[in-house]
C-alpha positions in Angstrom: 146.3 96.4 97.2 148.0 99.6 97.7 147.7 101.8 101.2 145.3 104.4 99.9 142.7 101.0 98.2 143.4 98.9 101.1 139.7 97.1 102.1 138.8 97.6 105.5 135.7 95.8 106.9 134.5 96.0 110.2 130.7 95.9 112.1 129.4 98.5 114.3 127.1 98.5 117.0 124.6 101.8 116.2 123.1 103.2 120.0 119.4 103.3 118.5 117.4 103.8 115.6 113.5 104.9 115.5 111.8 103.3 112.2 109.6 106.3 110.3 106.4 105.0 112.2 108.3 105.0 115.8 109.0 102.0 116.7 112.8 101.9 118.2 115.4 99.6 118.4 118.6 99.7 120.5 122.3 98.2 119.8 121.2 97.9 115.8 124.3 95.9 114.2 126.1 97.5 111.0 128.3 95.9 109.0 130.3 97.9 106.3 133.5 98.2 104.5 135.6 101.0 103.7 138.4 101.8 101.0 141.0 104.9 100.7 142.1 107.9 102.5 139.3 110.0 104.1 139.9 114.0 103.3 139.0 116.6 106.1 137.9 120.3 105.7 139.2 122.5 108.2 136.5 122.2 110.4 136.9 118.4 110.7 134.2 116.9 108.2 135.4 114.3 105.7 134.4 116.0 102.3 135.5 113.0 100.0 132.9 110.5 101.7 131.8 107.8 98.3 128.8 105.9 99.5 128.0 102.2 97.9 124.3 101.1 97.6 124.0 97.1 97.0 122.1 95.2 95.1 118.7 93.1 96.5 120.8 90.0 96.9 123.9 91.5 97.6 125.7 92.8 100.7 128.5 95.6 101.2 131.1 93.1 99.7 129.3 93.7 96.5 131.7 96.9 96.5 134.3 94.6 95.5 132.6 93.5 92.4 133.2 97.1 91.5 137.3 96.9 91.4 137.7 98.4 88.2 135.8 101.8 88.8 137.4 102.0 92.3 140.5 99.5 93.0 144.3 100.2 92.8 144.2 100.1 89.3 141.0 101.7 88.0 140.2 104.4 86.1 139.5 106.5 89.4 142.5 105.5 91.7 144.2 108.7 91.6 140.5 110.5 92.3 141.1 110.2 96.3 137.6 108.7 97.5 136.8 107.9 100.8 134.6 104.5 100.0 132.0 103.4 102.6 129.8 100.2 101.5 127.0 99.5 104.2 124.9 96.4 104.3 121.1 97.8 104.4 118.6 97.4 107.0 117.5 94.2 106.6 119.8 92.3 105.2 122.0 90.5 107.7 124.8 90.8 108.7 123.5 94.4 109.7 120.3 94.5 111.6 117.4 92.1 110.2 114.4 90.0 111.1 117.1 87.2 111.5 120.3 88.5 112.9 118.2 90.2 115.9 116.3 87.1 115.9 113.0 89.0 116.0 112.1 87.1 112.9 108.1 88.3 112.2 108.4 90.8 115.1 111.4 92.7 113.7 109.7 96.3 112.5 108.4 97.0 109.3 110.4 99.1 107.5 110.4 100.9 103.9 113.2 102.3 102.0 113.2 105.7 103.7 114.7 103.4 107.0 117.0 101.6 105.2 118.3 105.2 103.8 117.6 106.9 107.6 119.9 103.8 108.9 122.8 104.5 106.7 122.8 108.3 107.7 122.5 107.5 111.2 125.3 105.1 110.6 127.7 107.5 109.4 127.0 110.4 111.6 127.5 108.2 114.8 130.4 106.2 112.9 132.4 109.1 110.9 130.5 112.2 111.9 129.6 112.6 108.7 126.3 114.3 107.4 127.1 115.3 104.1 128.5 112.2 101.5 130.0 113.8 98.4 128.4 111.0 96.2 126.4 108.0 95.4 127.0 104.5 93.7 124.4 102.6 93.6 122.7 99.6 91.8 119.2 97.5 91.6 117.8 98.1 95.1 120.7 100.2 96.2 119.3 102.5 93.3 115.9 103.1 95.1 118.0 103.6 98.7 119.7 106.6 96.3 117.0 108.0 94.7 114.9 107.8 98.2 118.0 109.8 99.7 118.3 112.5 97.2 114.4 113.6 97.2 114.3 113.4 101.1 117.5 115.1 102.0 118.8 116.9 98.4 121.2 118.4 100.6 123.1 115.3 101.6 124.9 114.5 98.4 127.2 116.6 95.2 126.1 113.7 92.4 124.6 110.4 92.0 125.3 107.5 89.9 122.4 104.7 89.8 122.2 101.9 87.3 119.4 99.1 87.0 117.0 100.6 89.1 113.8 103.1 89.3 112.0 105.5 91.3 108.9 103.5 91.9 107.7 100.2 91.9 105.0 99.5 89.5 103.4 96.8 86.9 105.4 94.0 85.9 107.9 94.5 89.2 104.8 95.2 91.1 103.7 91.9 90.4 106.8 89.8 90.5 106.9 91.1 94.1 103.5 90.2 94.9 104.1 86.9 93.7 107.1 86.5 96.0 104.8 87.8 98.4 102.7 85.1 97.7 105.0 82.3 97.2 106.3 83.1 101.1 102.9 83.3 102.7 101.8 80.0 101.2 103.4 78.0 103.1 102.3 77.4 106.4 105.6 76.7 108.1 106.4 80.6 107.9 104.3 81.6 110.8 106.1 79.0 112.7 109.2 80.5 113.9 110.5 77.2 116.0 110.6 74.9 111.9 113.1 75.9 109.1 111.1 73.0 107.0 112.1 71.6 103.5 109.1 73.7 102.2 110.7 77.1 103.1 113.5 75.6 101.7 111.4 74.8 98.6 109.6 78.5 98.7 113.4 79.9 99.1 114.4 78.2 95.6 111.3 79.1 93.8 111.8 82.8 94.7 115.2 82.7 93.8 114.5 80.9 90.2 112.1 84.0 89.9 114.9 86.5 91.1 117.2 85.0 88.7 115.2 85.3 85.3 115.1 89.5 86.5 119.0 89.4 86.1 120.2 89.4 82.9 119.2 91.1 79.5 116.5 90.0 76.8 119.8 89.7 74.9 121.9 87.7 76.9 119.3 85.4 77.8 118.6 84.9 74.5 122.2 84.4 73.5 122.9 81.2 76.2 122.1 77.8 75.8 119.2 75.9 78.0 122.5 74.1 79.6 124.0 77.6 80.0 121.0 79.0 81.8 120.0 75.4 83.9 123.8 76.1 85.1 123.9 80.0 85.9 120.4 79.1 87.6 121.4 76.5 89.7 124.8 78.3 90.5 122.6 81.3 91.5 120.2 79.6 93.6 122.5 78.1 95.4 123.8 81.1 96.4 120.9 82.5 97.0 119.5 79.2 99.4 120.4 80.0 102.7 118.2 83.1 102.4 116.7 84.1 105.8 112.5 83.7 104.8 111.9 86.4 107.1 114.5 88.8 105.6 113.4 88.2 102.8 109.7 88.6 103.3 110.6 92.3 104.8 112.9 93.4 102.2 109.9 92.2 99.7 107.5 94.5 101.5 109.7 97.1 101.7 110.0 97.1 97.8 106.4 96.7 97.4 105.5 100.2 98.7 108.4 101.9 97.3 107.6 105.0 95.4 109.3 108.3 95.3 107.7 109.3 91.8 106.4 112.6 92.9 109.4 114.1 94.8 111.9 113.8 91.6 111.8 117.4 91.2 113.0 117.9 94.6 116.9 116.1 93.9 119.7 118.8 93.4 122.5 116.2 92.7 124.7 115.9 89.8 122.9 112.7 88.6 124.0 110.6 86.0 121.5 107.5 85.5 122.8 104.1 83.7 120.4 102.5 81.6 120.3 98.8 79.4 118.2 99.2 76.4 117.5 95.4 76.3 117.0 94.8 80.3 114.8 92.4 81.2 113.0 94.1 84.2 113.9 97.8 83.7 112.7 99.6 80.3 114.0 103.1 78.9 110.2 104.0 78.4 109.0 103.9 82.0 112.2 104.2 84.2 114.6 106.1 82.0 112.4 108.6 80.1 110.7 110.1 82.7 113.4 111.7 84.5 114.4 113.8 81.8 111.1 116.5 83.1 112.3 115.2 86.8 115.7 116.2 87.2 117.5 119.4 86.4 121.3 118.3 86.4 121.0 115.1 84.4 123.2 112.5 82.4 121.6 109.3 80.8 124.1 106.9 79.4 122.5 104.0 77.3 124.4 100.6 76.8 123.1 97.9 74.8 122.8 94.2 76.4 125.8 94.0 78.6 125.5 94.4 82.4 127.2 97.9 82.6 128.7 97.7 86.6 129.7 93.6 86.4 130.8 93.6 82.8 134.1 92.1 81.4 134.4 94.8 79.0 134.5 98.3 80.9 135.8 100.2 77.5 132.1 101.7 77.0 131.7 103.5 80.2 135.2 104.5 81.2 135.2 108.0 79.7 131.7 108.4 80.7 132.5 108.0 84.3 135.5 109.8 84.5 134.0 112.5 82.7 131.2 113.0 85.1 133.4 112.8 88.3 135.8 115.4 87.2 134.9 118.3 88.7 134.8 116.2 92.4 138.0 115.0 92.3 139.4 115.3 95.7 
């Protein structure tokens, strides 16, 4: 890669962090990535700061998966972003019910944490207290949406794609389900067994995760071998899974809901939607934020899976439009 998109990854040891209901932990473990050249104002803040939000079963090397919107060659190399990708709370290798070993006594957290531990992050890492923008995806989409109604301050634009602002009916029960499916078996509650039935519970969930991936489309387009192979391929990826991660990430999702503070984000916002997606619709996650938001672009793609797709003609223009005026 060329000096200014060289990838640079690195962990970092945060002093403390207090959860929203006060619990604190100290020596919190973050593990993040960074590409480009950070910009300073002449005060000393970076002003080109480019924030990544992963999906639920990805990490901050999902950032990479993003190469042609941000590597040496893409459509934005000559924009100048400074791009930090953070693995959440929760999900190791940052701080999680299994990398601090706390396992059920590691603290409950919601989404508001998981965004409150990313600011803490880079105020103690990069003094920096303003981003310029979001990217974010699936689960990384609720950290961004969370962000910009508590702190609309905090950000110039947002870009979110598969994802909502709340968590309701048919998500509402695939998460209670996976709720279910973990506290079912009785070898959860005993933290000195990683049995073959977690192991079991682990490749259920993940079978479930997996038919949330893709479109109605797509789906219907493979073949049963096709599917039987992206499955396995997926839950096998997916199979060393920390139960107790897992289980707090679930919750977290399960109370997610920033519905009623939509009005208060001031970011330029452009929202990425599939017509054809097979666990977000226009009708309910789309369409509303048209009354929500003031500063608002939808883009609409049909059946392909916009960030991770092979063909990157359909959204080139839209993006490069959109980022214009905040090129550094």
């Amino acid at each position: 890669m060329s000096g200014n998109f060289r990838f640079s990854y690195d962990k970092y040891i945060m002093k403390e962090f207090e959860f929203d209901y006060g619990r604190v932990l100290d020596n919190l473990q973050v593990e993040y990535a960074t590409r480009g050249t950070p910009k300073y104002d002449d005060d000393g803040n970076i002003i080109n700061a480019f924030i990544f939000c992963h999906r639920f079963n990805g990490d901050y090397s999902s950032f990479d998966e993003l190469s042609h919107l941000i590597g040496p060659d893409s459509i934005l190399s000559d924009y100048n972003f400074f791009y930090i990708s953070i693995t959440s709370l929760g999900f190791p290798e940052s701080s999680s019910p299994s990398t601090t070993n706390l396992k059920q006594d590691f603290p409950q957290y919601s989404i508001k944490d998981c965004v409150n531990f990313k600011r803490r992050f880079l105020a103690e890492k990069f003094n920096i207290t303003k981003v310029l923008g979001i990217l974010a995806v699936g689960f990384g989409g609720y950290e961004a949406y969370t962000w910009a109604c508590e702190y609309p301050d905090e950000m110039e634009f947002l870009i979110i794609g598969h994802s909502s602002f709340k968590t309701n009916g048919q998500r509402y029960i695939s998460h209670k389900v996976i709720d279910s499916m973990i506290s079912s078996s009785d070898d959860y509650y005993d933290e000195d067994i990683y049995s073959h039935s977690i192991s079991r519970v682990i490749v259920s969930i993940n079978r479930l995760i997996f038919s949330q991936q893709f479109s109605k489309k797509l789906f219907n387009d493979l073949t049963l071998n096709e599917i039987d192979s992206l499955m396995d391929e997926f839950v096998d990826e997916g199979l060393f899974t920390d139960i107790y991660d897992l289980k707090f990430r679930n919750d977290a999702i399960l109370s997610y809901n920033v519905e009623d503070k939509l009005t208060n984000i001031k970011a330029k916002t452009l929202i990425v939607s599939d017509l054809d997606s097979s666990y977000y619709s226009l009708e309910f996650d789309t369409e509303p934020l048209k009354d929500k938001i003031e500063n608002l672009s939808i883009f609409i793609f049909d059946g392909k899976d916009f960030f991770f797709s092979d063909d990157y003609s359909l959204f080139f223009n839209v993006f490069k439009e959109f980022l214009e005026e905040f090129k550094v």
